[in-house]
matplotlib code that plots the C-alpha trace (Angstrom):
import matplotlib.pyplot as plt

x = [115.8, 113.9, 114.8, 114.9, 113.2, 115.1, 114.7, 115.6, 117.5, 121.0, 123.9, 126.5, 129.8, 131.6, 135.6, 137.9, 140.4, 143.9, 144.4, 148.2, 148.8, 147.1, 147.6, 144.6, 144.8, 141.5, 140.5, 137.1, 136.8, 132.4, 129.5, 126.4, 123.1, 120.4, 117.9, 118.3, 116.2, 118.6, 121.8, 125.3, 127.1, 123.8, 125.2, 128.4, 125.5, 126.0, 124.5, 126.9, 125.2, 122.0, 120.3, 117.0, 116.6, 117.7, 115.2, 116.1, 118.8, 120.1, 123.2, 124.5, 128.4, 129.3, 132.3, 132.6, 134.4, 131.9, 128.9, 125.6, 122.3, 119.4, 116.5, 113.8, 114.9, 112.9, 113.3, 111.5, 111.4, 110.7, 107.0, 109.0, 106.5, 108.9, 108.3, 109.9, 112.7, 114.2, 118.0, 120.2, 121.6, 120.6, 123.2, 126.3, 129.4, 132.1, 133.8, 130.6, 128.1, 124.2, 121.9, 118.2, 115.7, 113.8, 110.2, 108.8, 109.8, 112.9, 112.6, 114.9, 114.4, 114.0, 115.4, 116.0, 115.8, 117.3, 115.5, 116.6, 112.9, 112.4, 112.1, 115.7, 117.0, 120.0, 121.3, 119.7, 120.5, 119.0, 119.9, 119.0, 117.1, 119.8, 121.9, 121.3, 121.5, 123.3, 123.9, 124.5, 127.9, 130.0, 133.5, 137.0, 136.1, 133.4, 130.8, 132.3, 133.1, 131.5, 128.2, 129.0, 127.1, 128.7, 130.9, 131.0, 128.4, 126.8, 129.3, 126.2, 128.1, 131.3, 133.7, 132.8, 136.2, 135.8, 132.6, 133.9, 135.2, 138.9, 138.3, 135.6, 133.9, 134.9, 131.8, 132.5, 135.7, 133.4, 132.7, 131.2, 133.9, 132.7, 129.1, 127.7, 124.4, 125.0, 124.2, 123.9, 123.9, 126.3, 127.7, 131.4, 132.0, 135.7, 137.1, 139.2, 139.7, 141.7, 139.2, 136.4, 133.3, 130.0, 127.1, 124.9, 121.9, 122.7, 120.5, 120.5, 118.5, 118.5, 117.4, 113.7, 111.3, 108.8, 111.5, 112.2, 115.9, 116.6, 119.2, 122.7, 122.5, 119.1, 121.1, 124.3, 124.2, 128.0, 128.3, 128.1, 131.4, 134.1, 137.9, 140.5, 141.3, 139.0, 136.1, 132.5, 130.2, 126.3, 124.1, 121.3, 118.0, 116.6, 118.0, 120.3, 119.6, 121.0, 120.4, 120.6, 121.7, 123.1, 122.3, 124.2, 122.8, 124.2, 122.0, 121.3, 119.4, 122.0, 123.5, 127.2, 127.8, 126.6, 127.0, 124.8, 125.6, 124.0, 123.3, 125.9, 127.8, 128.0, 128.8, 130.6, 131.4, 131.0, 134.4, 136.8, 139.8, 141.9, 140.6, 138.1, 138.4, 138.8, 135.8, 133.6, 134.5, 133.6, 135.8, 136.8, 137.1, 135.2, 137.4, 135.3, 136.3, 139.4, 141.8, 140.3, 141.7, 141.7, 141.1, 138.3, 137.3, 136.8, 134.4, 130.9, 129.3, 127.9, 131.0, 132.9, 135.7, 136.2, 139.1, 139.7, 142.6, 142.2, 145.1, 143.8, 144.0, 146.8, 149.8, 152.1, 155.2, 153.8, 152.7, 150.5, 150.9, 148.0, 149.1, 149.1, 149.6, 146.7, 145.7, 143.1, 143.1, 144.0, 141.8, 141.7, 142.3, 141.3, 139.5, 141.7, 142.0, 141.9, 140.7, 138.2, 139.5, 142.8, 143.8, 146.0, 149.7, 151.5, 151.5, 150.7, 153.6, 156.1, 158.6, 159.5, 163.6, 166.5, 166.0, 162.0, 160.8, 157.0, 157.5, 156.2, 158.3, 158.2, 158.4, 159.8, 158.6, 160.5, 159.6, 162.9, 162.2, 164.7, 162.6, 159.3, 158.3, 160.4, 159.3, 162.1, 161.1, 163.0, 162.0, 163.1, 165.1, 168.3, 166.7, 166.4, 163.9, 163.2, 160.0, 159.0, 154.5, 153.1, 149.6, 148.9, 150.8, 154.4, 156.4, 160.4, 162.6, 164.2, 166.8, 167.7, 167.4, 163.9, 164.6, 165.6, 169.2, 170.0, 172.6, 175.3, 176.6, 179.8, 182.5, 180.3, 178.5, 175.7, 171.9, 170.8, 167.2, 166.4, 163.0, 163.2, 164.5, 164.9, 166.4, 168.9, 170.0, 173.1, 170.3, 171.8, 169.4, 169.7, 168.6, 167.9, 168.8, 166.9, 169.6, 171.7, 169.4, 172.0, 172.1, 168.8, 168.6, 171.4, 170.6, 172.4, 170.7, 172.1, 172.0, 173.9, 174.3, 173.7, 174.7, 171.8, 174.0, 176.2, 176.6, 175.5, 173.1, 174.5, 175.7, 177.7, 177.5, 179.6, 178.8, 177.5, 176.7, 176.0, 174.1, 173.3, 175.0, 172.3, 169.9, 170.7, 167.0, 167.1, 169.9, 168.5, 169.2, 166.0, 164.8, 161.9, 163.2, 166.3, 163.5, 161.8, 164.6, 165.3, 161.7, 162.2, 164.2, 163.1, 166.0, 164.5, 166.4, 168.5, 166.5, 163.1, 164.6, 165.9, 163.3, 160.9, 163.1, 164.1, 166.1, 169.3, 168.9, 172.9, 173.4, 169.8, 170.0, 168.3, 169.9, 172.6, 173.9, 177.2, 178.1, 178.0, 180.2, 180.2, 176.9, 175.1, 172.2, 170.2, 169.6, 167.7, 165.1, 165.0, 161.9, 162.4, 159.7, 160.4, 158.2, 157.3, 160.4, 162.2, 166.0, 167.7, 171.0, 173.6, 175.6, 178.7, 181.2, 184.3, 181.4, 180.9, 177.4, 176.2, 173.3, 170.7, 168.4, 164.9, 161.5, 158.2, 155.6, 152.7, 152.2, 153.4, 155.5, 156.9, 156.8, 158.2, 159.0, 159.4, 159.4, 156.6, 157.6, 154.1, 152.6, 155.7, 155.4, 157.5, 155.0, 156.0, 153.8, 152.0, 151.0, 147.8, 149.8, 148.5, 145.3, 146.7, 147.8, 149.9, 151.5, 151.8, 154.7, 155.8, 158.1, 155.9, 156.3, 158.9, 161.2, 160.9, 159.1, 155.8, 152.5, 150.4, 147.6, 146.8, 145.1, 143.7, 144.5, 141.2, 138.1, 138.5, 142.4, 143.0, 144.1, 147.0, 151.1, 151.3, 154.8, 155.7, 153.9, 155.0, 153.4, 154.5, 155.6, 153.5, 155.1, 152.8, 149.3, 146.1, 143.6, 144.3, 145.1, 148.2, 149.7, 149.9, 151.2, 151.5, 153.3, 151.9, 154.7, 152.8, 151.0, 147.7, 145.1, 142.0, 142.2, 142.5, 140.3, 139.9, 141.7, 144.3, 145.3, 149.1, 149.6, 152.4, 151.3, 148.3, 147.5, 145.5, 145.2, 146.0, 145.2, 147.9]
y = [50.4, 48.6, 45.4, 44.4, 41.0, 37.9, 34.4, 32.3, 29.1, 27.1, 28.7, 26.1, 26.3, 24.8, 24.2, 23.7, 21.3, 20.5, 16.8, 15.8, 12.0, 11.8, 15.5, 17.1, 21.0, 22.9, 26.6, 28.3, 30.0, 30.5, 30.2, 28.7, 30.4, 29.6, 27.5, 24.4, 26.4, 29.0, 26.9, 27.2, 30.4, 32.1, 35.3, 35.2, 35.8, 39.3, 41.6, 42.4, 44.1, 45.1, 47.4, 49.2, 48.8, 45.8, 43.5, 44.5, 42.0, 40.8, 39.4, 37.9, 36.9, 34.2, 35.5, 32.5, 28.9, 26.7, 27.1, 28.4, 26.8, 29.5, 27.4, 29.1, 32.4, 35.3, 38.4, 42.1, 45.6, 48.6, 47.5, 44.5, 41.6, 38.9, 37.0, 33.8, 34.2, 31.9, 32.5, 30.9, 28.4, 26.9, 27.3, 29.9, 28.8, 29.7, 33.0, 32.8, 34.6, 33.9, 36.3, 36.5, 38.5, 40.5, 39.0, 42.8, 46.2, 47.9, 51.7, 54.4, 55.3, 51.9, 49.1, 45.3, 43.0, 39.4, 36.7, 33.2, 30.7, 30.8, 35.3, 36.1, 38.9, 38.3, 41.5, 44.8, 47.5, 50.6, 53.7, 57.2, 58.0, 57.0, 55.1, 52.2, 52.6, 51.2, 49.2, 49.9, 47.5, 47.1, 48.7, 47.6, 43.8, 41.5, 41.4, 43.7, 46.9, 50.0, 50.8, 53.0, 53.5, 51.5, 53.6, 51.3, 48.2, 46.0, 42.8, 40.4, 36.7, 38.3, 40.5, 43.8, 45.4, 46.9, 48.4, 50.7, 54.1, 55.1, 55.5, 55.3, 58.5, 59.3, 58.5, 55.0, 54.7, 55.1, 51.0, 49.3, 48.3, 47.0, 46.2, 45.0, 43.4, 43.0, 45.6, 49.2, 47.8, 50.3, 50.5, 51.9, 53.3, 54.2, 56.3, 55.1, 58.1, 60.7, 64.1, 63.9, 62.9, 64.6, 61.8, 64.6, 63.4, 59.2, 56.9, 52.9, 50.3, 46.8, 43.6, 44.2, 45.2, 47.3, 49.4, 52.8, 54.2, 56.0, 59.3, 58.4, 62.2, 60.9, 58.4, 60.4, 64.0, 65.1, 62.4, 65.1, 63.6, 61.2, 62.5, 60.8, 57.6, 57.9, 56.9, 57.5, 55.4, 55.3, 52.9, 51.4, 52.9, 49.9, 47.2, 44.9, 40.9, 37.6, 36.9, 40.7, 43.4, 46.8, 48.7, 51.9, 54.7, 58.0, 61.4, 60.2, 57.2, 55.1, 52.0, 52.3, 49.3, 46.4, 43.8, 40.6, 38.0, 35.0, 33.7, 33.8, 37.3, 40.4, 39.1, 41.0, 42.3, 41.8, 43.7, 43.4, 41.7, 44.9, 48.2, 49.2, 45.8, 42.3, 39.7, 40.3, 37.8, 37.5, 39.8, 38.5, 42.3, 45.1, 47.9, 50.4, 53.6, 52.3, 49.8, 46.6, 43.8, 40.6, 38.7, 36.9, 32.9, 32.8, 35.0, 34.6, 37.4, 38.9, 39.7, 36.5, 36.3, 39.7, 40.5, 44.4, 46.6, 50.0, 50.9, 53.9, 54.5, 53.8, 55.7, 56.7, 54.4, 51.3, 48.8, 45.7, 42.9, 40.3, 37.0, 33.4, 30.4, 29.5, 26.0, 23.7, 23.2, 19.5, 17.1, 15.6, 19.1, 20.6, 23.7, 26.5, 25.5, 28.4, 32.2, 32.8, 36.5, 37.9, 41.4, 43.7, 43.6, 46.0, 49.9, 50.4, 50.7, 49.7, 47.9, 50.2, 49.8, 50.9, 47.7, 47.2, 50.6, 48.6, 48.0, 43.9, 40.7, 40.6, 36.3, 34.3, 35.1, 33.7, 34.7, 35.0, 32.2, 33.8, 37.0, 36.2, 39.8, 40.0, 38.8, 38.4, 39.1, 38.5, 40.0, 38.7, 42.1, 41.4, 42.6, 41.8, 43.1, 43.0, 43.8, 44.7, 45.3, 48.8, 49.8, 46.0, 46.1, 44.8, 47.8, 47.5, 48.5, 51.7, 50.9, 47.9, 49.6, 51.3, 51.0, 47.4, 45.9, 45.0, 41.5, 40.6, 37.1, 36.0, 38.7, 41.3, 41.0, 40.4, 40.7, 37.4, 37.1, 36.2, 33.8, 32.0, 32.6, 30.7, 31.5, 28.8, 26.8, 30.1, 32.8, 33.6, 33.9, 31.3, 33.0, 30.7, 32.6, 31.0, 33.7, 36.4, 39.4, 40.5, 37.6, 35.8, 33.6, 31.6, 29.8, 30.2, 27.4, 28.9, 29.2, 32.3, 32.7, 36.3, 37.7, 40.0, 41.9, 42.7, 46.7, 48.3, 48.6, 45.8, 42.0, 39.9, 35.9, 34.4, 31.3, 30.7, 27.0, 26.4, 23.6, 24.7, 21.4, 19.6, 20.7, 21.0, 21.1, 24.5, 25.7, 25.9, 29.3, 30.1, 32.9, 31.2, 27.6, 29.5, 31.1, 27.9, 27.0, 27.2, 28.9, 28.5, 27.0, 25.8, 25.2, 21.3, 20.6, 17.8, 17.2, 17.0, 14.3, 12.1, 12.3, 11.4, 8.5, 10.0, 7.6, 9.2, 8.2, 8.1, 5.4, 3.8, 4.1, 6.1, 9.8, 10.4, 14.3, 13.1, 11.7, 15.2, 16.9, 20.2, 20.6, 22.7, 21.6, 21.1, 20.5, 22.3, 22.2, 23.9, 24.0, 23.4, 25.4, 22.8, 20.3, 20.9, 19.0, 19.4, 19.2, 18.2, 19.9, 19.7, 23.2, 22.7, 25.4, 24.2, 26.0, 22.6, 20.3, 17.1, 16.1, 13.9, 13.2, 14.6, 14.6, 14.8, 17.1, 16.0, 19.4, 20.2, 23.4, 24.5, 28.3, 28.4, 25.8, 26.3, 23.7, 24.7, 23.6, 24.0, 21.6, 19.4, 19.0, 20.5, 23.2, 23.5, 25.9, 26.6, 29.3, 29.9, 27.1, 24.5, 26.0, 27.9, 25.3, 24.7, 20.5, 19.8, 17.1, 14.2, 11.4, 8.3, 4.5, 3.8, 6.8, 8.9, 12.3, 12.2, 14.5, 14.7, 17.0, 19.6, 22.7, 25.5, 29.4, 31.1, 31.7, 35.0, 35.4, 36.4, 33.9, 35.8, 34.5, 34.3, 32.9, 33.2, 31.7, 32.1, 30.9, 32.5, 30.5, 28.6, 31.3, 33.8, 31.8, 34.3, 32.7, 29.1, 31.2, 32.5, 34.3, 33.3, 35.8, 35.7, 37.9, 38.3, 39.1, 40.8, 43.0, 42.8, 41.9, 41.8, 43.9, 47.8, 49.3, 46.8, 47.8, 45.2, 46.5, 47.5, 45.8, 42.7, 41.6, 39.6, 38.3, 35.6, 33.3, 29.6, 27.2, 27.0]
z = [224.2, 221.6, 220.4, 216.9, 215.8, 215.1, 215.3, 218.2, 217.3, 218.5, 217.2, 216.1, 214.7, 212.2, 212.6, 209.8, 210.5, 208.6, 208.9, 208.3, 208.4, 212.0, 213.2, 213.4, 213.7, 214.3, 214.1, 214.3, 211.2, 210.9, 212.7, 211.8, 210.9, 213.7, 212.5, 210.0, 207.4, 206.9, 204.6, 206.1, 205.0, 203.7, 205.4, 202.9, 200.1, 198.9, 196.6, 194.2, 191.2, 190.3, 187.4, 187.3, 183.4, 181.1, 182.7, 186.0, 186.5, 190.0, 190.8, 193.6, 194.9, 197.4, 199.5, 201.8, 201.3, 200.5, 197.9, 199.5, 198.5, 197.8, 197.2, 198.2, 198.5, 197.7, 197.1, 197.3, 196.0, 198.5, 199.6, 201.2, 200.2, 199.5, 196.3, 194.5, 191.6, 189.3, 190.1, 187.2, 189.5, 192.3, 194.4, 194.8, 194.5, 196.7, 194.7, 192.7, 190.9, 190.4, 188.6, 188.2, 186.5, 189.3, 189.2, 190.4, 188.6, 189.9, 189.3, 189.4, 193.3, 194.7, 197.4, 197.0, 200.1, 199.8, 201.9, 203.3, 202.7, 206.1, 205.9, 207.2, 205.6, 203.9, 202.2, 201.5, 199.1, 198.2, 195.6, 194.6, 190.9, 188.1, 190.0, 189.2, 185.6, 183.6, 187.3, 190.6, 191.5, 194.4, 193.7, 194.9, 195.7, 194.8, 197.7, 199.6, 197.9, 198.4, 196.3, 193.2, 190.1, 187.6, 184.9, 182.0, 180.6, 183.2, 184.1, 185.0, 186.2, 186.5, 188.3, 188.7, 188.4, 184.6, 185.4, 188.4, 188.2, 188.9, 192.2, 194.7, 196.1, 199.6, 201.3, 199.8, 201.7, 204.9, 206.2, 209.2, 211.0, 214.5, 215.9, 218.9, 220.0, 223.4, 225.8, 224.1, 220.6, 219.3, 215.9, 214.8, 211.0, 210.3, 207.3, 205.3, 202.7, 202.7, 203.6, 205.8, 205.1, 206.2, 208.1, 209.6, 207.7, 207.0, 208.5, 209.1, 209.7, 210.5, 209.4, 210.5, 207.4, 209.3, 210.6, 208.9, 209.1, 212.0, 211.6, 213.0, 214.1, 216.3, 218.0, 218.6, 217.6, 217.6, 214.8, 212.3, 210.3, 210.4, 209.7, 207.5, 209.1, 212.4, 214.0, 214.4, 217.0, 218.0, 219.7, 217.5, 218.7, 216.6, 218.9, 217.6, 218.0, 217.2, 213.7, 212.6, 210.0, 210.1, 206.7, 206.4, 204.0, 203.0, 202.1, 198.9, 200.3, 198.7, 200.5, 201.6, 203.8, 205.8, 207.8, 208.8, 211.8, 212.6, 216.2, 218.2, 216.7, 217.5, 221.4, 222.9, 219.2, 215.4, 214.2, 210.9, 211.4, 210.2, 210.5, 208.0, 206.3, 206.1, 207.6, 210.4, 213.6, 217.2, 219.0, 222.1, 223.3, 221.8, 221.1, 219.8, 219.1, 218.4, 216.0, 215.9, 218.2, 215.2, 218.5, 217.6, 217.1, 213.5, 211.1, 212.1, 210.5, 207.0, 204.4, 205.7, 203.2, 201.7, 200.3, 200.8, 200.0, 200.8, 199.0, 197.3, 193.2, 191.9, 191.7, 188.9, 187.6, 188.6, 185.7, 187.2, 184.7, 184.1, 185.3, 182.0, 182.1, 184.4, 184.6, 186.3, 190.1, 190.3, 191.6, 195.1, 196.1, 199.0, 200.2, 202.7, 205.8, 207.7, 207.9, 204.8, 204.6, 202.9, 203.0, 201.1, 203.1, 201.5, 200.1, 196.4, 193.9, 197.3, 195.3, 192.5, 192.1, 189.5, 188.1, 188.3, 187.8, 186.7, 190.3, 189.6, 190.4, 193.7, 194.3, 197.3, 201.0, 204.5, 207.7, 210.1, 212.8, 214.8, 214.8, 213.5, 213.3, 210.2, 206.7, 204.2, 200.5, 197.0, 193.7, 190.6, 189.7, 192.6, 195.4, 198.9, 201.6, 205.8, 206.0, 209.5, 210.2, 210.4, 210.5, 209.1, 206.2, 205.4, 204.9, 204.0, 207.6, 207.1, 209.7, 207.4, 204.2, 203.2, 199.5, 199.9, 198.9, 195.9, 195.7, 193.6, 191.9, 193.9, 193.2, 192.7, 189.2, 187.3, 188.5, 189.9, 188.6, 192.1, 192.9, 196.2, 199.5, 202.7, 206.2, 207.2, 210.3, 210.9, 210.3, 206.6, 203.8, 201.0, 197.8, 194.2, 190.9, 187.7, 185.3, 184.9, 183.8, 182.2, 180.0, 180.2, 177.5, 179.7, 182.3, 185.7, 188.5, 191.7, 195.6, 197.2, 200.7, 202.2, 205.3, 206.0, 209.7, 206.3, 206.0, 202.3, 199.9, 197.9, 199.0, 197.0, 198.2, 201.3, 199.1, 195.8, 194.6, 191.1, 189.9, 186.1, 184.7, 186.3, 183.8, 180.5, 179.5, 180.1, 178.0, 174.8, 174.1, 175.0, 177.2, 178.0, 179.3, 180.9, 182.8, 184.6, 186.5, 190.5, 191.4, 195.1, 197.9, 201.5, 204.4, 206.2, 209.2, 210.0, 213.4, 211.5, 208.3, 211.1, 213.4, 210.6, 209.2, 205.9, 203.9, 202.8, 198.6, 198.4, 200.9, 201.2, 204.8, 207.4, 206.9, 208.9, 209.1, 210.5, 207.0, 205.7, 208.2, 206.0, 205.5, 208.3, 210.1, 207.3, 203.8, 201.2, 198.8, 195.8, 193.5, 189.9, 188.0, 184.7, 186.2, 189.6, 191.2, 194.4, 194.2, 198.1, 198.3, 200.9, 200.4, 202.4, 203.8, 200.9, 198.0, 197.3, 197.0, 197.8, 195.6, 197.1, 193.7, 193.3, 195.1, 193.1, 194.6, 192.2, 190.5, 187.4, 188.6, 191.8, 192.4, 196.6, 199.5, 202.8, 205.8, 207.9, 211.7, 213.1, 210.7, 210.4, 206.6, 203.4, 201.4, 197.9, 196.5, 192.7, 191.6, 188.7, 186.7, 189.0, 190.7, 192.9, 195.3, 197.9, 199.1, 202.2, 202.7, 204.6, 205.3, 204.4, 206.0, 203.4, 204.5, 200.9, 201.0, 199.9, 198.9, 201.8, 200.9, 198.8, 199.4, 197.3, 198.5, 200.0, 197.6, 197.5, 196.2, 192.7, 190.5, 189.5, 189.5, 193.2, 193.3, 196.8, 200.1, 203.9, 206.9, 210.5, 213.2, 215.3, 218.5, 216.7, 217.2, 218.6, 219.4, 217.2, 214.5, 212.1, 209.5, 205.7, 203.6, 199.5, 196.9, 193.6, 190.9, 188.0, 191.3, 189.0, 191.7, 190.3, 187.6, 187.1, 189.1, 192.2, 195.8, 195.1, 191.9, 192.2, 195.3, 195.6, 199.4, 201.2, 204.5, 205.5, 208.0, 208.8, 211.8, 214.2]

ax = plt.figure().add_subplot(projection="3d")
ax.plot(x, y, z, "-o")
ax.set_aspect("equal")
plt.show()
């Protein structure tokens, strides 16, 4: 079979690490180009938008962590002699946009190569007469959407979301999903639509210039279609190297999808870590034909941080609300530590109640360490969820309840306007209320203890503590400052505060639990969204408290908290308000709990009111790696329009 050209070079890889105090824990999460002329992460540089008319703009998107120099670059229209532009910046950030007036004339029927300075191909699209006026734009995710022709005005330097069309055509639901460049140098597409879609007469071609597109019916004839949700594979009659590109193009000689890898990829497999999207990694199995594994070392090739939702347009009696009060990422913080792709987790519209019917407000996330398999959820409107994986996404468990619980005040009443939720030391769920939404100009600081083996569609409390006395700065009458109360709440055991040398603030001595014989196992930390403090609690089996004062976290509000065992630290999480960030905490020399570090979420999250943040345990670590999982309260995504519109859930992934 014929082998594609590429350039031989030494692939090396870059590690992430997240340094805590001394531990050290590293995860693979990209792989080098080959040679030192190509910059680090020039495969993350996509294409994102392009127009034929209007001076025959260009822009491009950066889906990967770290900003991506193009100095250098060049760029060509369809008789692929590569010429220099004048790109508005000189680099891309990460999650960023550059644009550039095409030094050649792009026409109506034409192509547009990207090029590294030393002639790598970078990206490649190509489109059909009209389509790319007013723009051709990728649809449902910025650098890695399918290829649509834009609806509305041009969106040059920005998203791409208000340009699309309400839905992208079926053959745009149709993605590379796995490719390999080792052996038969086959390729896999996967449908993620609805009806079937009709390939007989596509073609691709790879990163090679002087290569025309072969047919996909050349290379395997009974690939004539691919069904809702299934497969299609051929082997390359191009050859498929190191440092390589899979272009995939429909009838209408417009570009659907593609994929570039650097040295190193596509051995034994390029694949997306969840079928028919998320980032392209090393597969340490190929499994085509099939579901992809996600058993991989870390994304090594082209579309390295997308962010895809394949949730379908959305459906009726679900209002997405656009997230405020964003602020500025503080500094000193850092950059995501682990996976640079996040997927969609949940079903459009999935948590439409009696008392939501918007279907928004779903906040506080705690996976069950008894059974990590579970992910508990809380949404502002009284309800509680067990949601249990299927097909990928968090779905609620309909042998638990598949319309989720709603809960109760102690005796019964009111609707606890329900934020945070942790799983305690006796397997109960611990559950902050900010209000009564019954009465929410009043505010009611409390933490209610649920029996989730209880039988019903409603709980009321085994326990309720009630700590609204402590903050009379939020009962002004006021809606809005009853409403910035207890945001979250994170159960810290015992074993981890003495092990660590806490010093108990009460007796200014090393913590002893044995002073507290009421208490549990632990103690808990609920997040004040007022000012970003944590409030330690001891809730003891009589219904009454032990107060152990305040710890600052640094930010300015506190949206969740959890105690994360694998990293030994306290998170207390923030959502748009502060950057998007998450703190990492620790017991310092002195014996008070102190910031650690800081990270931002991934580059390609939506800056929206993510108010909830859960990281699995370390017992469910792949290959170095874990989930993270966020919920998004207004369900807004990016905007009307994008895959994530409508949806509360997404997955990522952390070091282990």
């Amino acid at each position: 079979m014929p082998i594609s050209h590429s350039r031989a070079g030494i692939a090396s890889v870059c590690a992430s690490a997240l340094t805590l105090s001394g531990l050290v824990v590293t995860g693979m999460v990209a792989a080098q180009p080959a040679a030192a002329a190509d910059p680090a992460g020039y495969q993350n540089v996509r294409i994102n938008e392009v127009t034929s008319s209007n001076n025959d703009t260009v822009e491009l998107y950066n889906t990967g962590s770290t900003a991506v120099s193009i100095s250098g670059w060049r760029m060509s229209d369809d008789g692929f002699s590569p010429q220099a532009f004048s790109p508005s910046a000189g680099t891309v950030p990460a999650g960023g946009f550059v644009t550039f007036n095409s030094p050649k004339g792009l026409g109506d029927s034409d192509k547009l190569v990207i090029y590294t300075s030393d002639g790598t191909v970078v990206d490649r699209v190509e489109w059909a007469a009209g389509q790319a006026k007013p723009a051709m734009a990728r649809c449902g995710g910025d650098g890695t959407g399918a290829w649509v022709a834009a609806a509305a005005a041009t969106t040059f330097g920005a998203p791409n979301a208000s340009g699309c069309p309400a839905s992208v055509p079926a053959a745009g639901r149709v993605r590379i999903n796995e490719v390999t460049s080792d052996g038969a140098d086959t390729v896999e597409l996967y449908n993620g639509g609805t009806s079937a879609v009709s390939i007989g007469s596509w073609k691709y071609v790879d990163n090679d210039t002087t290569h025309s597109p072969a047919s996909i019916s050349s290379s395997s004839p009974s690939a004539t279609s691919i069904p809702a949700g299934g497969y299609v594979t051929f082997d390359s009659a191009l050859g498929l190297g190191d440092n390589d590109s899979v272009f995939l193009i429909d009838n209408n000689a417009t570009t659907v999808d593609s994929v570039t890898w650097a040295v190193g990829g596509a051995k034994p497999s390029d694949e997306r870590c969840g079928t028919g999207s998320g980032w392209f990694q090393t597969a340490t199995t190929a499994t085509l034909g099939s579901a992809n594994s996600c058993s991989g070392t870390g994304g090594t090739g082209g579309g390295t941080g997308h962010l895809l939702g394949g949730g379908g347009s959305l459906t009726s009696g679900c209002t997405p609300e656009a997230p405020t009060g964003t602020g500025s990422t503080p500094a000193g913080t850092s950059a995501w530590p682990g996976g640079l792709d996040v997927t969609v987790a949940d079903n459009v519209c999935a948590f439409i109640t009696s008392t939501g019917p918007e279907g928004r407000d779903v906040s506080g996330l705690a996976f069950d360490p008894a059974n990590p398999s579970v992910l508990w959820a809380v949404k502002n409107k009284n309800w509680l969820y067990k949601l249990v994986k299927s097909s990928g996404r968090w779905i609620p468990d309909s042998s638990w309840s598949a319309a989720g619980k709603q809960i109760r005040f102690a005796g019964g009443t009111g609707e606890p306007d329900s934020e945070g939720l942790t799983v305690g030391g006796n397997g109960h769920l611990y559950v902050t209320s900010e209000r009564d939404n019954t009465d929410n100009t009043v505010p009611k600081d409390t933490i209610m203890e649920f029996d989730p083996a209880a039988t019903g569609s409603t709980l009321s409390p085994l326990h309720q503590w009630d700590m609204t006395a402590q903050f009379p700065q939020l009962d002004t009458g006021s809606k809005t400052e009853a409403n910035l109360g207890f945001e979250g709440v994170g159960y810290v055991p015992d074993s981890w505060l003495t092990a660590n040398g806490w010093v108990d603030p009460l007796t200014h001595a090393a913590y002893n639990p044995a002073d507290y014989p009421l208490h549990g196992s632990g103690l808990f930390f609920a997040g004040l969204e007022w000012d970003g403090t944590l409030h330690v609690y001891g809730l003891n089996s009589d219904g009454t408290f032990t107060t152990f004062g305040t710890v600052a976290t640094g930010r300015t509000a506190v949206m969740d908290v959890m105690f994360d065992a694998g990293t030994q630290r306290i998170v207390a999480t923030c959502d748009n308000t502060c950057g998007e960030t998450h703190t990492f905490m620790k017991v310092d020399a002195n014996g008070a709990i102190v910031p650690d570090v800081t990270y931002t979420n991934p580059a390609v999250m939506p800056v929206d009111n993510l108010e909830g943040f859960a990281i699995a345990p370390a017992s469910t670590c792949v290959n170095g790696m874990r989930e993270a999982v966020w919920s998004d309260d207004g369900v807004h995504g990016f905007g009307s329009g994008s895959s994530s519109y409508g949806h509360a859930l997404y997955s990522g992934t952390l070091p282990c």
